[in-house]
C-alpha positions in Angstrom: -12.7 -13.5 38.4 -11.0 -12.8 35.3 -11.8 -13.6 32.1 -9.8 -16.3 30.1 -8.1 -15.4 27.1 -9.8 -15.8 23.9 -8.3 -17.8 21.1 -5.5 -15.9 18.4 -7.7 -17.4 15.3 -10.9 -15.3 17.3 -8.6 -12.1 18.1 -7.7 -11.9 14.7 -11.1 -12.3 12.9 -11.9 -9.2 15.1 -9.6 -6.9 14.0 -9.7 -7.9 10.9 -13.1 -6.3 10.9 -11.8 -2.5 11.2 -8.7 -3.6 8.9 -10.8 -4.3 6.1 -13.4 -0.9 7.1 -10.4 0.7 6.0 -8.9 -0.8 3.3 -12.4 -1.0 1.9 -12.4 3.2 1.9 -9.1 3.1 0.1 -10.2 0.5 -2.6 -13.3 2.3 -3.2 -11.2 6.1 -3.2 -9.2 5.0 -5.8 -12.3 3.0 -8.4 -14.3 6.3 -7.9 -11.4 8.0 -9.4 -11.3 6.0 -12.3 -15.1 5.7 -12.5 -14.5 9.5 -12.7 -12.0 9.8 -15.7 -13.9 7.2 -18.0 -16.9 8.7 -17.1 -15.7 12.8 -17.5 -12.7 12.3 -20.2 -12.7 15.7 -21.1 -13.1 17.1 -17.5 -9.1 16.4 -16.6 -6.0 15.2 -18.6 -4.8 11.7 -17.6 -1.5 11.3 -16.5 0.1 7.7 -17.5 2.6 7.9 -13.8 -0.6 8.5 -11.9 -2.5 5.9 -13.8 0.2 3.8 -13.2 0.4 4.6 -9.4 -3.3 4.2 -8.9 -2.8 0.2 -10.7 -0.1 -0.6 -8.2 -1.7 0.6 -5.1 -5.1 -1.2 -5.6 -3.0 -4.3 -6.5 -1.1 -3.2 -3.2 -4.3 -2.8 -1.1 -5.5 -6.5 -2.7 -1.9 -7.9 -1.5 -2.2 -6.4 1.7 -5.6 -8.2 2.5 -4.2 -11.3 1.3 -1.1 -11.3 3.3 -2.6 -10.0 6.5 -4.2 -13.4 7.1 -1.1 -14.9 7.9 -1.8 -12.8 11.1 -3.8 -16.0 12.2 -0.7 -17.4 13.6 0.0 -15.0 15.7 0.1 -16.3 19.2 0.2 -13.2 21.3 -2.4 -10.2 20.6 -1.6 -6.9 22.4 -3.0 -3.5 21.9 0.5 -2.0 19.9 -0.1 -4.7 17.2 -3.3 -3.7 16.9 -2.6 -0.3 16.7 0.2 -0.9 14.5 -2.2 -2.4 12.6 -4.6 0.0 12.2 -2.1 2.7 11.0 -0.8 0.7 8.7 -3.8 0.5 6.4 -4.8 4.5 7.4 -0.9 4.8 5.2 -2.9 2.7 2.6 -5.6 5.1 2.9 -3.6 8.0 2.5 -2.2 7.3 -0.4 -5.3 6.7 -1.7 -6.4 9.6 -1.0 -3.5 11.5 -2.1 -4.2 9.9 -5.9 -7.2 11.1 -6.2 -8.2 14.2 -3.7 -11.8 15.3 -3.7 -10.9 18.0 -6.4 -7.6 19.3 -8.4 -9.2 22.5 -10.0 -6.3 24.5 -8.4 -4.3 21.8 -11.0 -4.2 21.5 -15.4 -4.2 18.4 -15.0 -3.2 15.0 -13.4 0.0 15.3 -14.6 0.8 18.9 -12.9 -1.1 17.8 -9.8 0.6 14.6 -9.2 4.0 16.0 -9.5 3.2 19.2 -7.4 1.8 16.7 -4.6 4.7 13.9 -5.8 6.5 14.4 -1.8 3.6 13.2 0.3 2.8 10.7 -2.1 6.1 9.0 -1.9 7.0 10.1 1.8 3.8 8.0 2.8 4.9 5.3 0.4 7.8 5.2 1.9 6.5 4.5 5.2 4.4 1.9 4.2 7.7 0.6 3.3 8.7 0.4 6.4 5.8 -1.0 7.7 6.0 -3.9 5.8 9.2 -4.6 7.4 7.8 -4.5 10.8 4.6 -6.3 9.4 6.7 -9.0 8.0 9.2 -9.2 11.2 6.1 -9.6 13.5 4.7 -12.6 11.7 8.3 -14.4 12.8 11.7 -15.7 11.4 10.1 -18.5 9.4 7.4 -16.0 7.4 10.6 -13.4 6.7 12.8 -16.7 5.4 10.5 -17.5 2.9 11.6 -14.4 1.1 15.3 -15.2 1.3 18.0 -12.0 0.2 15.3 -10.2 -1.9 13.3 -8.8 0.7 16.1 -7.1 2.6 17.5 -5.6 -0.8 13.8 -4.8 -2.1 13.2 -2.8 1.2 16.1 -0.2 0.9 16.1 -0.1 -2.9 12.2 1.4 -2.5 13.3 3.7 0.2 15.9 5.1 -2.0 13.6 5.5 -5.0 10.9 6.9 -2.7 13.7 9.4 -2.2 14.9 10.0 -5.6 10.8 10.7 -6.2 10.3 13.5 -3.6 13.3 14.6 -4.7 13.1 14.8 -8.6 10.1 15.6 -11.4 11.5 14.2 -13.6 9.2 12.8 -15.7 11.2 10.1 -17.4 12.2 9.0 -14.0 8.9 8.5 -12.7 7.7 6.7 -15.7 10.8 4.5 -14.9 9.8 3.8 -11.3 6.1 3.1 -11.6 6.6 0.5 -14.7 9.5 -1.0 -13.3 7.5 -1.1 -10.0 4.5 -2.4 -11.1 6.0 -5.5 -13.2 8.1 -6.2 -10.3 5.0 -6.1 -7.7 3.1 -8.8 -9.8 6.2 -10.2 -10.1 7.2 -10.5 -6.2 3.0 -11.5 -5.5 3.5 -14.6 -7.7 6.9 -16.1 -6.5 5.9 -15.2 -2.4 2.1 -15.1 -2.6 0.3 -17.2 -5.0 -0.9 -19.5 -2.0 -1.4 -18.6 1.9 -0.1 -22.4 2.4 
């Protein structure tokens, strides 16, 4: 006799479980690294871009926990989503681990390491990019309306910088971008996110 189908609220909690397993590796990747630097100054030279890189993805990883329970809604559960899912926060984890690698001695610094290792640091970004997207398309019309215009002009605009970052070391440019980026991801958390009502 089959089984009956357990409740969305009680799917969720469960794969919530392994989502967090992960994002909880990439929170704690990138707090060891700066644990590291305050607690080794002299060891490497800090870089202000990857400093800056490091701020916005924990503050992306918190975000991504936060949003993720509107998830709860979901009526239908299948194995893709939860797949998707899962990948989705491994991209998190990646570029987690791409900011702070277990060592850059074959590097002078954070500087020369993070723009020597710049195009899978924004290639992944750029796929958690897209990602979002999908995330934010599978939660349904009514979660993507909340965001009006902005979201479909925020999602190519990252694409292209993403590009103009593999691309270009400019240094000036990626200064730009992570600042600019920064501000506006507080920014966008406050206006869209402040509540999960």
């Amino acid at each position: 006799m089959p089984q009956p189908p357990l409740p969305s609220p009680e799917i969720f909690q469960h794969v919530r479980i392994i989502m967090g397993m992960v994002v909880g590796l990439s929170v704690a990747r990138l707090l060891n690294g700066l644990v590291r630097i305050i607690q080794h100054p002299g060891q490497t030279r800090v870089y202000p871009v990857h400093i800056g890189w490091v701020l916005t993805l924990l503050l992306m990883l918190m975000h991504f926990w936060w949003w993720e329970f509107w998830l709860v809604t979901l009526h239908s559960w299948t194995f893709e989503i939860y797949l998707f899912l899962i990948i989705y926060a491994i991209i998190l984890f990646f570029l987690s681990a791409f900011l702070f690698p277990d060592s850059i001695s074959d590097y002078t610094g954070y500087e020369d390491f993070f723009i020597a290792r710049r195009k899978w640091f924004f290639s992944f970004f750029a796929l958690s990019v897209v990602f979002d997207l999908i995330d934010t398309l599978l939660k349904g019309s009514a979660h993507y309306a909340l965001f009006s215009a902005e979201y479909w002009f925020r999602v190519p605009v990252y694409l292209v910088l993403c590009g103009v970052a593999i691309m270009s070391a400019n240094r000036r440019f990626h200064m730009a971008f992570v600042s600019l980026g920064l501000v506006y991801e507080v920014s966008w958390i406050l206006r869209h996110f402040e509540t999960l009502s």
